[in-house]
C-alpha positions in Angstrom: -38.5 5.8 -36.1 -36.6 6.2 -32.7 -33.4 5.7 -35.1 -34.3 8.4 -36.8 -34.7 10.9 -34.0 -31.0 9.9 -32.8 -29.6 10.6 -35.8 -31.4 14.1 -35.9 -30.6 14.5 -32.7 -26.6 13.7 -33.4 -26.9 15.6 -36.4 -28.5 18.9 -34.8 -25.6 18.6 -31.8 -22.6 18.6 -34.1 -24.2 21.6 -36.0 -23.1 23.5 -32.5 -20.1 21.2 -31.5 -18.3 24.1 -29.3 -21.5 24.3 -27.8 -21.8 21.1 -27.2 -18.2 20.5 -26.1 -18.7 23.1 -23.1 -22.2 21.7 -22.3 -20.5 18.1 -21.9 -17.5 19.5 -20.5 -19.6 20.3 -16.8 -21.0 16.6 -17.2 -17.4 15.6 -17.9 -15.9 17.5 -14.6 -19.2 16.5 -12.3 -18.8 12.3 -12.8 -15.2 12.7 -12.8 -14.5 14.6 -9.6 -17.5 12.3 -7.8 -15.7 8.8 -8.8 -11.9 10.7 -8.0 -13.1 12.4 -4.5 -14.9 9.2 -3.1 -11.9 6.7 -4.8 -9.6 9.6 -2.2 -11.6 9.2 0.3 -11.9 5.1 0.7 -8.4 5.0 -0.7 -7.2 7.7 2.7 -10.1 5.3 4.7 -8.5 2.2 3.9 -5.1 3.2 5.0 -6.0 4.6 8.5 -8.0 1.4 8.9 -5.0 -0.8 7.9 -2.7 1.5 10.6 -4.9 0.4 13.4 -5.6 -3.4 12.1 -1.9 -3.3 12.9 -2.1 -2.5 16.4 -4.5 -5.4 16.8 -8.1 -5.5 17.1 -8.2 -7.6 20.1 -5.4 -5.6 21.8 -5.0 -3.1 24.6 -2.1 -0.9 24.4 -0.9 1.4 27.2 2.4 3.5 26.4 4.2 5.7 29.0 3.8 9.5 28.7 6.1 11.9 29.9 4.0 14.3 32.8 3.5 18.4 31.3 6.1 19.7 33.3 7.6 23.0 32.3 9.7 23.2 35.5 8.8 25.6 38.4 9.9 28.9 39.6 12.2 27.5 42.6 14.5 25.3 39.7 15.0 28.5 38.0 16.2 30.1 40.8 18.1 27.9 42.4 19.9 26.8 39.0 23.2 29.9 38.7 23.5 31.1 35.4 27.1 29.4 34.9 26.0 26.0 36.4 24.6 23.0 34.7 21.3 21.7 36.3 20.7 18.2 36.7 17.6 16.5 38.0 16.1 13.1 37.4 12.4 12.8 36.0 11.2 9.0 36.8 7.3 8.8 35.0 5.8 6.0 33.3 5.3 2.5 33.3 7.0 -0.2 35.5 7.9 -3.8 35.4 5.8 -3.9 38.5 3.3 -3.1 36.6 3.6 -5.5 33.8 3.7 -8.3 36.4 0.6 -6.9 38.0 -1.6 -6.5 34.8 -0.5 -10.4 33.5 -1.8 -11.8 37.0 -4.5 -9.8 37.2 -6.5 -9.6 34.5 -8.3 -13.1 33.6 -9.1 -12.2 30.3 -5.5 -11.4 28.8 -4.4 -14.3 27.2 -0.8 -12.9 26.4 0.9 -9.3 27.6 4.3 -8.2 25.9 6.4 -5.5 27.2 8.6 -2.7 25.3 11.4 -0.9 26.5 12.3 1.8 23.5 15.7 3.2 23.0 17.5 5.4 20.8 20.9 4.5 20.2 23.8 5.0 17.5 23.5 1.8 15.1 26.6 1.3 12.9 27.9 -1.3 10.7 30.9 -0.1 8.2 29.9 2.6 6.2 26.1 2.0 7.2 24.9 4.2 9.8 21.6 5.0 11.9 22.1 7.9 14.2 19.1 7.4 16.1 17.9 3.3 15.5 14.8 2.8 17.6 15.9 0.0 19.1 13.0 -1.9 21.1 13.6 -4.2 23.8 10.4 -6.9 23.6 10.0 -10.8 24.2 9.2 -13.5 21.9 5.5 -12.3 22.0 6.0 -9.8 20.2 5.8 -10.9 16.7 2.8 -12.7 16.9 0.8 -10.2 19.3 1.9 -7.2 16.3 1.1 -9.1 13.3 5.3 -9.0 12.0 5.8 -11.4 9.4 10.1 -12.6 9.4 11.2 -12.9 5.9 14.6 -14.6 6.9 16.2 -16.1 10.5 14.2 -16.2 13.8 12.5 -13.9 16.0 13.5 -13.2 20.1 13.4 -16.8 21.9 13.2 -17.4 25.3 16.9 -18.7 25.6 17.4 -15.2 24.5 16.2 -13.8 27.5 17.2 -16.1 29.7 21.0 -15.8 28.6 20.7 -12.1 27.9 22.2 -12.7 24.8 23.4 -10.1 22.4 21.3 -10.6 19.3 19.3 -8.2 17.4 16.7 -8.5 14.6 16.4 -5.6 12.0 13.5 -4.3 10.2 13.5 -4.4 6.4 14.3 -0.5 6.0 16.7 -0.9 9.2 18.5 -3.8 7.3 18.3 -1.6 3.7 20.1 0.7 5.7 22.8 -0.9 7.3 23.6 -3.4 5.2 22.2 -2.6 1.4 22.1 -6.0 -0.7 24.2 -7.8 1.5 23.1 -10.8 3.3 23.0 -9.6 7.1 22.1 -13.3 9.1 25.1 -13.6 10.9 27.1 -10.5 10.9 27.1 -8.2 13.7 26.7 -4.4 14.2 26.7 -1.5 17.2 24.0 -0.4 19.0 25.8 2.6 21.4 29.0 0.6 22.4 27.9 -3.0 22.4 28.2 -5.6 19.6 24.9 -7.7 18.1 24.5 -10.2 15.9 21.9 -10.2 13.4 19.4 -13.1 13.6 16.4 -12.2 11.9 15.2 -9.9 8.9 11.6 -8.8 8.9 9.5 -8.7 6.1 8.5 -5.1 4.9 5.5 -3.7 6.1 2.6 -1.5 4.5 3.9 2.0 3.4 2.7 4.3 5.8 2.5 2.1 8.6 2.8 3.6 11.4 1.3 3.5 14.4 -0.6 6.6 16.0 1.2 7.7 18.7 4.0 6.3 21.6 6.3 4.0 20.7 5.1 3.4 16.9 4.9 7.4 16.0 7.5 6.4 13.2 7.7 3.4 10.6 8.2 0.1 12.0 10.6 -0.8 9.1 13.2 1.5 10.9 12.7 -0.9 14.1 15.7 -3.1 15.5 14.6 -5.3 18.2 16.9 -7.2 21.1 15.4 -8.9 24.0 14.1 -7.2 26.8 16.8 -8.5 29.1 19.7 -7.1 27.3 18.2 -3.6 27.5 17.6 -4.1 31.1 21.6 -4.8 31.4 23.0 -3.0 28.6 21.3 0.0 28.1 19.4 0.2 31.9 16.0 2.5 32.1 18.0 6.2 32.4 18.3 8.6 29.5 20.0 11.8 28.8 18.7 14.7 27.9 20.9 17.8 26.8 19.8 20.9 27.0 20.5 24.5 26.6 22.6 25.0 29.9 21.1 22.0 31.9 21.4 18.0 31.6 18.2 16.0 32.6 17.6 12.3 33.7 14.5 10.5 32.2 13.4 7.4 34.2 10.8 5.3 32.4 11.1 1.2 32.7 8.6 0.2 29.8 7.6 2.4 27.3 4.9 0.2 26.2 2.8 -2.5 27.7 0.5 -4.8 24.9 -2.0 -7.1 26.3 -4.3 -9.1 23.7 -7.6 -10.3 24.9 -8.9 -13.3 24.7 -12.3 -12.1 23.4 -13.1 -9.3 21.1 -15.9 -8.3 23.0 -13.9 -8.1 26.0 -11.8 -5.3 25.2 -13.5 -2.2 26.5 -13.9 -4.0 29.5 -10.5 -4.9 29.6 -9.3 -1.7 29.6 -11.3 -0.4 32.0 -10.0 -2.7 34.6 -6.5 -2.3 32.8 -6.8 1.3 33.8 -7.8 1.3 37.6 -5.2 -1.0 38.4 -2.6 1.2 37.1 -4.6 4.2 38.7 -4.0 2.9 42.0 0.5 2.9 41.0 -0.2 6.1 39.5 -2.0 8.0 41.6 -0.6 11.4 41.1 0.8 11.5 37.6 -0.6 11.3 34.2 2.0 9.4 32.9 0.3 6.7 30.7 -2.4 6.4 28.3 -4.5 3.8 27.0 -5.0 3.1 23.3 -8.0 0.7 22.0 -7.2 -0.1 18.6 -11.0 -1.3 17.9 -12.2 1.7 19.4 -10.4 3.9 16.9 -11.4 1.6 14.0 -15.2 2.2 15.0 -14.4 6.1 15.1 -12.5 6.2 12.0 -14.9 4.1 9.9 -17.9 7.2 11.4 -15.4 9.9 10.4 -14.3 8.6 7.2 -18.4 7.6 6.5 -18.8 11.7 7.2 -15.8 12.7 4.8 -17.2 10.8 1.8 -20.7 12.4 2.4 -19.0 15.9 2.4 -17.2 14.8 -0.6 -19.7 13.2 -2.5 -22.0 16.4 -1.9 -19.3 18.7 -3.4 -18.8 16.6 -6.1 -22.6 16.6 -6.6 -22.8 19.9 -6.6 -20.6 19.7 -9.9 -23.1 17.6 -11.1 -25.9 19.7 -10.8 -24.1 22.8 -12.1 -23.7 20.5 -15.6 -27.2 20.0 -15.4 -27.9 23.7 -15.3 -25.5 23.9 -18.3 -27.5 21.3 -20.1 -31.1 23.0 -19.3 -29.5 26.9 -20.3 -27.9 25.1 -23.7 -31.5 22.9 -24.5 -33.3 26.6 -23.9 -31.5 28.2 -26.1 -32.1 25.4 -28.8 -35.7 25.5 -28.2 -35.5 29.3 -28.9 -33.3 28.9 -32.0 -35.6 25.8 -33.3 -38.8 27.3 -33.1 -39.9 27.6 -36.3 -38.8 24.0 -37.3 -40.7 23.1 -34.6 -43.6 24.5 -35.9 -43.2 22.7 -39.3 -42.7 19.7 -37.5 -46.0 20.0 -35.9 -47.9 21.4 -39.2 -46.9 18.2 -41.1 -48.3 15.8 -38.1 -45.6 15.6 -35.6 -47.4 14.9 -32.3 -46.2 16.7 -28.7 -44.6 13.4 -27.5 -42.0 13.5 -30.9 -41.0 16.8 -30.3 -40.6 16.1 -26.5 -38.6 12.9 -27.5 -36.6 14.7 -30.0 -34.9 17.3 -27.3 -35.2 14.4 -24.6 -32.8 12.2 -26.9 -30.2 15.3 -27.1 -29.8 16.0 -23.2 -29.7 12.2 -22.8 -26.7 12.0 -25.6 -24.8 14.9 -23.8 -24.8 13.7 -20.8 -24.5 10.1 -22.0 -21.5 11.3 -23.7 -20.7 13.2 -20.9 -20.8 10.4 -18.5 -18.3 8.4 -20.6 -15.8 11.0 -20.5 -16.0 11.5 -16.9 -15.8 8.2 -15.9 -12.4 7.5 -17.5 -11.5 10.9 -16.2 -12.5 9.6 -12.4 -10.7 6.3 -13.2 -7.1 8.0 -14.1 -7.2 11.0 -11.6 -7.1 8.6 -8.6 -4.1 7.0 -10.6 -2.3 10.3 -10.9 -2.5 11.6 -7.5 -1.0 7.8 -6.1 1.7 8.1 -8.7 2.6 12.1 -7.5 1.0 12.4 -3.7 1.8 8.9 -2.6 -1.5 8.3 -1.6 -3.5 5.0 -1.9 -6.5 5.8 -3.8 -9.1 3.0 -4.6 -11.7 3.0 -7.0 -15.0 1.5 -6.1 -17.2 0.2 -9.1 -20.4 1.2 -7.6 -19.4 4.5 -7.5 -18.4 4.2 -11.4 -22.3 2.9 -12.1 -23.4 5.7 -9.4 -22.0 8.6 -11.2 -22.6 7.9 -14.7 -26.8 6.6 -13.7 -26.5 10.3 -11.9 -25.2 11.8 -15.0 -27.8 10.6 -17.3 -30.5 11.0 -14.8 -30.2 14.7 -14.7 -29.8 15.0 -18.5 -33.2 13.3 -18.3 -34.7 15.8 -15.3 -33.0 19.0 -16.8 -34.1 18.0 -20.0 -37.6 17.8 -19.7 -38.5 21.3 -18.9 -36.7 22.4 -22.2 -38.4 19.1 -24.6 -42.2 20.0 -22.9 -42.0 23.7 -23.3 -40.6 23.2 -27.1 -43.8 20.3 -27.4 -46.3 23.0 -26.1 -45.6 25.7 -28.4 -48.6 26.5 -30.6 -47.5 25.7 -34.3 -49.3 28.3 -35.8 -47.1 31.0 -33.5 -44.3 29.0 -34.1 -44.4 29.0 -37.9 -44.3 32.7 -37.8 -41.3 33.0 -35.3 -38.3 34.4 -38.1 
């Protein structure tokens, strides 16, 4: 018997299968944008995560920031129109400071400083016209999670010889030296002459740090020790501009302490901060970043992005349902009289409510199908064209598709009780 009705109920959907088509169609757009919006939305939260695993969970990094100064109204004067102006601006972090912070603090087990510079790097027809070049110590690798794929990292020799080495990151090294095997060789950085050491393994796409010294991809970095930069390159930078030529003084650009305990960090920082407060006393020129901080924040406003996105996409939903209610109306107004023949030869209410409750529940059944391969390859596309990481979670799959079927179900049943209720002797007159 309950064979029967879904083969009358197949049989009386393909009598209308445009109609049906469309009516699925809403289904077919509501599961697929919920499983494709939400597989966005972790995919997006999943890669701003990863950026700021990469600073460190247990890590405390303070970066030098240049003071909002847009230059008084005495420089303007005092500059003549055919003169160059020159002036020194000296902001940001200090040895001094490094030194203080790594005696200070009780719960930093290791503190790694970075001097960034932006120099010429050249070797034969390879060419970087601005190479971030970082000066660090050995720390470094371990403190910012860098894996080597070939050679050695800065050693401590290094520093103590101030020794002309450099180690490249793997689109640095792409660069510079294509396929070529670069342990061993040297290249330029300004006017001075490095050999290659070390090759870093590639990092994450997109990695990129939010802000300071790791605004841009770490794969570009080439790293030297700290030392050299002090001698080489020394802590004063030119700036051209439009008819003037300013000095920037900044020691360290970056400062990294790692913490001991995780659940030491906030209150790391905080002492991190008045320390450098009483140095800094009347410029704004550094800034603290808590990597686990922003992970907590990201994970709430990512949490808030898939609610706004599941909601739209439920809204799709509910408009399919709609469709499905108008379309099962419209059958209950078209069957009416076979309804009342139905019920003349001993059909009881409950067949003729299962009889429309088995068609919704094959639309959107049907319906759900469709929608979830359609939410499985969307994602799929818009990694492959966009670039972004999208990831599909299989609850979401099972979410969507119960959803689907659960209003065919609800939108169903106002259509399968009214066409149950009708009285069959007003029903067998219906033309």
């Amino acid at each position: 018997m309950n064979w029967t009705i879904v083969k009358v109920g197949i049989k009386n959907l393909l009598l209308h299968k445009l109609r049906s088509l469309l009516t699925v169609l809403g289904v077919v757009l509501g599961v697929g944008s919920v499983i494709s919006m939400l597989a966005i939305g972790e995919g997006s939260k999943r890669e701003a995560l990863e950026q700021i695993r990469k600073l460190g969970a247990n890590n405390v990094i303070i970066r030098s920031i240049k003071p909002g100064q847009s230059g008084g109204g005495d420089d303007s004067q005092a500059s003549a129109a055919s003169e160059e102006e020159t002036r020194v601006l000296e902001y940001g972090l200090k040895y001094r400071d490094f030194d203080r912070l790594k005696a200070t603090l009780p719960t930093v087990s290791e503190a790694v400083p970075i001097a960034l510079l932006l120099k010429p790097a050249s070797r034969g027809t390879g060419r970087i016209a601005n190479a971030r070049v970082l000066g660090t110590t050995p720390e470094y690798m371990d403190v910012k999670n860098l894996r080597l794929r070939r050679g050695r990292f800065i050693t401590q020799v290094d520093l103590r010889n101030t020794s002309n080495i450099a180690i490249l990151g793997a689109g640095s090294c792409r660069k510079l030296f294509g396929y070529e095997d670069p342990l061993g060789e040297n290249i330029l950085l300004g006017e001075d002459t490095y050999r290659i050491v070390g090759v870093l393994a590639g990092q994450a796409s997109g990695n990129a740090t939010p802000g300071g010294v790791g605004q841009q991809n770490m794969n570009d970095d080439i790293y030297i020790p700290l030392a050299c930069a002090q001698r080489r390159f020394g802590d004063v930078q030119v700036i051209l501009n439009t008819g003037s030529r300013n000095f920037e003084r900044t020691q360290l650009n970056e400062i990294t302490l790692q913490v001991s305990d995780p659940n030491l960090v906030s209150q790391t920082a905080g002492m991190a901060r008045k320390l450098l407060e009483e140095t800094h006393p009347n410029q704004d020129d550094f800034r603290l970043v808590i990597p686990i901080e922003l992970m907590q924040r990201a994970e709430e406003e990512k949490r808030i992005w898939n609610l706004v996105l599941g909601s739209i996409a439920g809204i799709s939903l509910l408009v399919g349902g709609i469709g499905i209610m108008n379309i099962m109306l419209a059958s209950v107004t078209e069957r009416t009289r076979e309804i009342g023949v139905r019920r003349a030869l001993g059909a009881k209410q409950w067949d003729i409510t299962a009889q429309f409750l088995v068609e919704t529940v094959l639309l959107s059944s049907v319906g759900g199908i469709l929608g979830v391969a359609t939410g499985i390859c969307l994602p799929v596309i818009v990694s492959s064209l966009a670039g972004m990481e999208t990831v599909v979670q299989w609850w979401s799959i099972f979410l969507a598709f119960g959803i689907s079927v659960g209003i065919g179900i609800v939108f169903g049943l106002y259509p399968a009780r009214r066409a149950a209720l009708m009285d069959p002797i007003e029903a067998l007159r219906h033309e």
